[in-house]
C-alpha positions, 0 to 999 in steps of 0.5 A: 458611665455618666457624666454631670453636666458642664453647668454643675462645675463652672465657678460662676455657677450658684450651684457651686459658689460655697456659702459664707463661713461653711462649705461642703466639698468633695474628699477625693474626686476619683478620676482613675486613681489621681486624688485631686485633693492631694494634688491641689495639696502639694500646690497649697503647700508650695503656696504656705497655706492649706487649699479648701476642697472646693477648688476641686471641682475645676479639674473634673468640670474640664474632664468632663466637658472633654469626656463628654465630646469624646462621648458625643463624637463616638455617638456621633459616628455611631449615629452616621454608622447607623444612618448609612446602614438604614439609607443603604437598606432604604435604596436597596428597596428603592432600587428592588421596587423600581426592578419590581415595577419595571418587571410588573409593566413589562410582564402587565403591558407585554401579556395584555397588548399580546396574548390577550389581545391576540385571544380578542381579535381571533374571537372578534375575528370568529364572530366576524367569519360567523356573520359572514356564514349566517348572512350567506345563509341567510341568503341561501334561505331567501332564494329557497323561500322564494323559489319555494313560493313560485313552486307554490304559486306555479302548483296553485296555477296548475291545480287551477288548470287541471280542475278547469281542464277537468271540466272541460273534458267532462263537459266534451265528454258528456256532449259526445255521450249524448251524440253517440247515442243519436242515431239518425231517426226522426227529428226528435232525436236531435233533442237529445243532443242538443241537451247534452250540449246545453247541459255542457255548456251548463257545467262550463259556466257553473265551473266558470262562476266556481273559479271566479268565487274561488278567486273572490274568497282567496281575495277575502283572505286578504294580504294573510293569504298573500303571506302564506302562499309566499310563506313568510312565516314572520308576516303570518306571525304577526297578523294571526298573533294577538298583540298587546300594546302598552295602550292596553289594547289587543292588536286583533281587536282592530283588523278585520281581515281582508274586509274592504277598506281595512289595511290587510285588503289587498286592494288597499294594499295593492295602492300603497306599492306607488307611494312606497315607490314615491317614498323612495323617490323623494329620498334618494333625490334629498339624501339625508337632512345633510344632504348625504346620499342615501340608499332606497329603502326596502320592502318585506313582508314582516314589515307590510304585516306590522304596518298594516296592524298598526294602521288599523289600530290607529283608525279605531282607537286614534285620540289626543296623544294616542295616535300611535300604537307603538307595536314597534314588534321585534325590531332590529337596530331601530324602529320608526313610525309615520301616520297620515290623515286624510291625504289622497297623497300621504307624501306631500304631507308626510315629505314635502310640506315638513321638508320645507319647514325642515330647511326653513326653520319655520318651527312646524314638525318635522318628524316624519319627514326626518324619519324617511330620510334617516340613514338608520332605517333601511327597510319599511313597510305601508298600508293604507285604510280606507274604512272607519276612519272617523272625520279624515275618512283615510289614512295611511301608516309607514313602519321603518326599521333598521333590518329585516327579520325577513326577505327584503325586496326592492319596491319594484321586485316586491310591486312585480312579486305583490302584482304577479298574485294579486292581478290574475287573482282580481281577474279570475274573480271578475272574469272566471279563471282562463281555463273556465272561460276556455271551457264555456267557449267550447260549450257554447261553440259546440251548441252553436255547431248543433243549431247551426245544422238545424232546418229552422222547419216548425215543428211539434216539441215533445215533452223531453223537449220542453223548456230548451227553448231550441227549434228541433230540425231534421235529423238526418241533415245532422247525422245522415251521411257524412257524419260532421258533428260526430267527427267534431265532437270526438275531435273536441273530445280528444283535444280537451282529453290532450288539454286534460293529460298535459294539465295533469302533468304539469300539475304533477311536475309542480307538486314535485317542484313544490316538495323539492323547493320546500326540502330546500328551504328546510334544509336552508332553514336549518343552515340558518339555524346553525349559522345563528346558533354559531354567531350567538356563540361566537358573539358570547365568545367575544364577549367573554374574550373582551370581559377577559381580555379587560379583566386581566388588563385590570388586574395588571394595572391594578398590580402595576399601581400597586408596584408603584406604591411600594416605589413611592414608599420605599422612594420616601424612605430613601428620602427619610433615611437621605434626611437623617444620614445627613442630620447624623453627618453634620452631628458628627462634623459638630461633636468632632469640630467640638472635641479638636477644639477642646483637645486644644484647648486642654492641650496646653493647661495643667488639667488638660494634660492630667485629663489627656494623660488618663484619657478616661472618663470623670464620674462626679457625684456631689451627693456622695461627697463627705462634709468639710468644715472650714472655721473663720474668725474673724472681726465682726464688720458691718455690713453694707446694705445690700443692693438692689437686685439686679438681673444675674449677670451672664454667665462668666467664661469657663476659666482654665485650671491655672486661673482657677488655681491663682484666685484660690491661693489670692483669696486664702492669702487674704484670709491671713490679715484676720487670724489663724483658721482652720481647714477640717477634712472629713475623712 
C-alpha cells in the first residue's frame, strides 16, 4: 500500500489550495468503506448548505500521516530485528575468530618452541657429539702420523747402520782374508797384508764419503724431504702442487727446491725456528691489542710448506702493490700474511716498531703487528729467504691462519722434531755418518797395528809392493810364534760381524715398527674419514633440522597473521553491525516517539477517531479523482492590484479536522451575500 506524502494534504499547500471559480476534488475518498463525502455531507446539511468536495482532503492528510508512523514504527522495528540479527551473527564470528586465533598461537608456539625445537637441539646436540668424535680422532691420527714418523726416521737411522755395519765388516772381513793367506815367509809376504789393510781402510773411507753425499743430497732435498719422512701429506701437497694466484702467476715458477737461500732450504728453515719462538714471545707478553691474554701461536707442516712458497714468490715478483701473493691455500676460519725486507730480525720491524705507532697513534701502519697479536689466528707458519731478493737482499714471510688442516705443534716441540732431522743430517754431510767414521777408525787402527810390527830394516820393495808407499819388515816378527795380529783381526772380524747381526736386527725391528705404525695411521686415517663423513652429515642434518625448524615456525606465524586478520575483520563488523543496530534502535525510538505523539494527537478529534476506529491504511490518488464543478455568480468587483510578491510564507500548521471543517462552513456561508450557486458532482 502506499502512502501520499503528508505535504500533498496540507491546506496551505498550493498544490491543494482550489483555483478561483473551478475546482477539481475527489467523489469519494475510500478509507475502508467510509465515503468521506457523504460524511462531510450530513455536517453541510446540519449547517444549511451543501459542502465542496475539496474539503475532503483533510481526513485522508491526517490518516495518513498516523498510517505513515505506524508504517515507519513497524519498519522500524523490522529494521533493529534485522540489525540485532546481523550483530548477533557479527559477534558470533567475532568471538569463533578469536577462538580460532587463540587455537592457532597455541597450536603454532606450543609445536615450534616444542617439537621443532626439540628436533633442533638433538640435531645440534648430533653435530656437537660429531665434532667431539672426529676431533678425537682426529687426534687418534696425529699420534699415529707422528708415531709412524719416528718409525721412519728410527728405520732410515737403521738402514743407515746396517749398511755402514756392512762395510765395516766387509772391510774386517777383506783384511782377515788377506792375513790368512800369510803365511810366515819371507818379508814380502807382509805386503800382502798390509794391502788388504789399505784396501780396507780404503773402502771404510769411500763408505764414509758415500754416507756424507747421502746426507748432502737429502739435505738437497730441502724441507720437501723434511715433509715426506715426517709425512705430512697436506705439506707435500702444497710444495709439489702447481698453484695459480690470482697475479697470474704459477707458485712453482718461484721456488727452487732445497737451493741454498730459497725458503724450502732447510738451513733457511732451521733460522726461522728462533723468530717463530720470538714471534710468540712478543705475543703473549702484549696479549691482544686490548691487552686480553692470548694463547701462543702454533706451528704445522702445512703452514711452513705454504709460507715458504709464498715468500719465494714475494722475492721474485715483488713490486709496487704487488708484494703479496695471496695464495692464502685452503684455510680455515681466517688467513693472514706478514712480509718483511731487509731485517736480520723481522720482529722488530713487523712487532715492536708498528706496536709503538699502534699505541701512540702515530698514524704508520700497523697491520702486521695487529695481525700477530689477533686472537683469531691460531696457527702460523715462516720462512726465511736469503737469495735473489732484489735491494733488501732478505726477507722473511709469516702465514696465520685460524686452524690447521695438519698436526699443530708447539715452537718448541716442532724446533726439537725439525732439530732432531735436521742436525744429524748436517753432520753426516760434513762428518760421514757415525758408523762410517766408526769403520775408517778401525781401518786405519788395523793398518796402523800391521806398521806398528814391522822392523823399519831397508829392504828391496817387489813390484806388488810399489806404490804402497809402507816399509815391508820381517815376517816372522809379525806372524812367527805367538800369532798377535792373527788373533786381532779374527777378534776384529768377530765384533764388526756382532755389530753387523745386531744392526740387522734392529733394522729388521724398525721396518716391522714401520709397517705396524703405518696400518695405524691407515686405520686412523680412515677413522677420520668417518668421523668427518658423520660431521658433515651431521651438520647438514642440523642445517636442515633449523631450515625446518624456521620454515615451519614461518608458517605458523604466517597462519597466525592470518587468524588475526580474520579478528580484525569480523571485529570490524561487529563494529558496523554495533553501528547500525544503534542507528536502527534510535529510529525506532523516533518512529515510536512520532506515532504516541500523533496517537495523541488524533485521539482527541473527529478525524482521529474515524482514523483510530478503521485502524486501516488511506490510499489517495489525486489523478483518479473525477471532476466537480462549482458555478458562482457573482457581481463583477474590481480588482485591487496585486501586490508585490513577497517570499512564500512558512508553511502554516496542520490544522485539526474540526478547524478545517469550521473555515469551509464560514467561507461558503459568505458565498450566499452573492446569489444562489450551485454544487455539480460528477459521479
Amino acid at each position: 500500500m502506499s502512502h501520499s506524502s503528508p505535504a500533498k494534504h496540507r491546506l496551505d499547500s498550493a498544490a491543494t489550495r482550489p483555483a478561483p471559480g473551478r475546482h477539481r476534488a475527489p467523489s469519494t475518498v475510500h478509507s475502508d468503506g467510509i465515503t468521506t463525502v457523504a460524511a462531510l455531507s450530513t455536517v453541510g446539511a446540519v449547517a444549511g448548505i451543501l459542502v465542496p468536495t475539496v474539503q475532503a482532503d483533510d481526513i485522508p492528510a491526517v490518516c495518513v500521516a498516523l498510517e505513515d508512523a505506524k508504517g515507519a514504527a513497524a519498519a522500524a522495528d523490522q529494521a533493529v530485528e534485522q540489525a540485532q540479527a546481523a550483530y548477533d551473527e557479527a559477534l558470533a564470528a567475532q568471538q569463533q575468530a578469536q577462538m580460532d586465533l587463540d587455537a592457532q598461537r597455541n597450536s603454532a608456539y606450543g609445536v615450534s618452541t616444542g617439537s621443532a625445537d626439540y628436533y633442533l637441539a638433538t640435531t645440534q646436540q648430533q653435530l656437537a657429539d660429531a665434532t667431539a668424535q672426529a676431533e678425537v680422532a682426529q687426534q687418534e691420527l696425529a699420534d699415529a702420523i707422528a708415531a709412524r714418523n719416528q718409525a721412519l726416521a728410527d728405520d732410515t737411522a737403521a738402514q743407515q747402520a746396517l749398511a755402514d755395519a756392512e762395510a765395516a765388516l766387509a772391510a774386517d772381513q777383506r783384511a782377515e782374508a788377506a792375513a790368512a793367506t800369510q803365511t810366515p815367509a819371507p818379508s814380502t809376504d807382509n805386503a800382502a797384508a798390509r794391502a788388504a789393510a789399505n784396501d780396507a781402510l780404503i773402502d771404510a773411507e769411500d763408505a764414509l764419503e758415500a754416507s756424507k753425499q747421502a746426507a748432502q743430497a737429502q739435505i738437497a732435498e730441502g724441507s720437501l724431504g723434511f715433509f715426506e719422512r715426517m709425512g705430512s701429506t697436506y705439506a707435500v701437497d702444497i710444495l709439489n702442487g702447481d698453484h695459480y694466484t690470482s697475479t697470474g702467476i704459477y707458485m712453482s715458477d718461484a721456488t727452487h727446491m732445497g737451493e741454498e737461500g730459497d725458503a724450502t732450504s732447510l738451513e733457511n728453515m732451521y733460522q726461522v725456528m728462533e723468530f717463530m719462538k720470538s714471534t710468540n714471545e712478543r705475543r703473549v707478553a702484549n696479549g691482544d691489542v686490548n691487552h686480553n691474554p692470548l694463547e701462543p701461536l702454533k706451528v704445522s707442516d702445512e703452514l711452513m710448506a705454504l709460507s715458504q712458497i709464498n715468500g719465494n714468490w714475494s722475492r721474485v715478483y715483488r713490486g709496487p702493490g704487488n708484494n703479496h701473493s695471496r695464495n692464502f691455500g685452503d684455510f680455515i676460519r681466517s688467513a693472514g700474511e706478514n712480509l718483511s725486507w731487509g731485517a736480520r730480525d723481522p720482529l722488530i720491524g713487523l712487532f715492536d716498531e708498528e706496536k709503538d705507532a699502534y699505541y701512540n697513534n702515530t698514524g704508520e701502519q700497523t697491520g702486521h703487528f695487529e695481525s700477530i697479536v689477533s686472537p683469531k689466528f691460531t696457527v702460523m707458519g715462516m720462512s726465511q729467504i736469503t737469495t735473489g731478493v732484489p735491494t733488501y737482499g732478505i726477507a722473511h714471510q709469516q702465514q696465520f691462519w685460524g686452524a690447521s688442516h695438519d698436526t699443530a705443534y708447539s715452537v718448541d716441540e716442532y724446533t726439537a722434531r725439525f732439530n732432531a732431522y735436521y742436525e744429524p743430517l748436517k753432520d753426516r754431510a760434513e762428518n760421514g755418518s757415525p758408523e762410517a767414521q766408526a769403520a775408517v777408525a778401525a781401518a786405519e787402527a788395523q793398518l796402523a797395528a800391521l806398521g806398528s810390527a814391522v822392523q823399519e830394516t831397508p829392504t828391496t820393495e817387489t813390484p806388488a809392493d810399489q806404490g804402497t808407499g809402507m816399509v815391508i819388515g820381517n815376517a816372522d816378527d809379525i806372524f812367527g810364534g805367538t800369532g798377535t795380529i792373527n788373533i786381532s783381526l779374527q777378534v776384529e772380524r768377530d765384533g764388526r760381524a756382532q755389530i753387523a747381526a745386531d744392526t740387522a736386527t734392529a733394522l729388521a725391528a724398525a721396518e716391522a715398527r714401520v709397517t705396524a705404525a703405518q696400518t695405524a695411521v691407515d686405520t686412523a686415517d680412515t677413522a677420520v674419514a668417518s668421523a668427518e663423513a658423520a660431521v658433515a652429515q651431521a651438520q647438514i642434518d642440523a642445517d636442515n633440522a633449523a631450515a625446518a625448524a624456521a620454515q615451519f615456525v614461518a608458517d605458523q606465524e604466517a597462519l597466525v597473521r592470518d587468524a588475526e586478520a580474520q579478528l580484525d575483520a569480523a571485529t570490524a563488523a561487529l563494529a558496523e553491525a554495533e553501528t547500525v543496530l544503534n542507528e536502527a534502535l534510535a529510529e525506532r525510538d523516533s518512529a515510536q516517539t512520532t506515532l504516541a505523539d500523533l496517537t495523541a494527537d488524533t485521539g482527541t478529534s473527529a478525524a482521529g477517531s474515524q482514523c483510530g476506529s478503521t485502524g486501516a491504511s488511506v490510499e489517495i490518488d489525486n489523478t483518479q479523482l473525477p471532476a466537480v464543478d462549482i458555478t458562482v455568480p457573482v457581481t463583477p468587483i474590481t480588482p485591487e492590484p496585486e501586490p508585490t510578491p513577497e517570499p512564500a510564507p512558512a508553511p502554516a500548521p496542520a490544522q485539526d479536522f474540526f478547524s478545517v471543517l469550521m473555515q469551509a462552513l464560514s467561507f461558503f456561508a459568505s458565498l450566499r451575500q452573492f446569489g444562489t450557486f450551485y454544487v455539480f458532482f460528477g459521479f
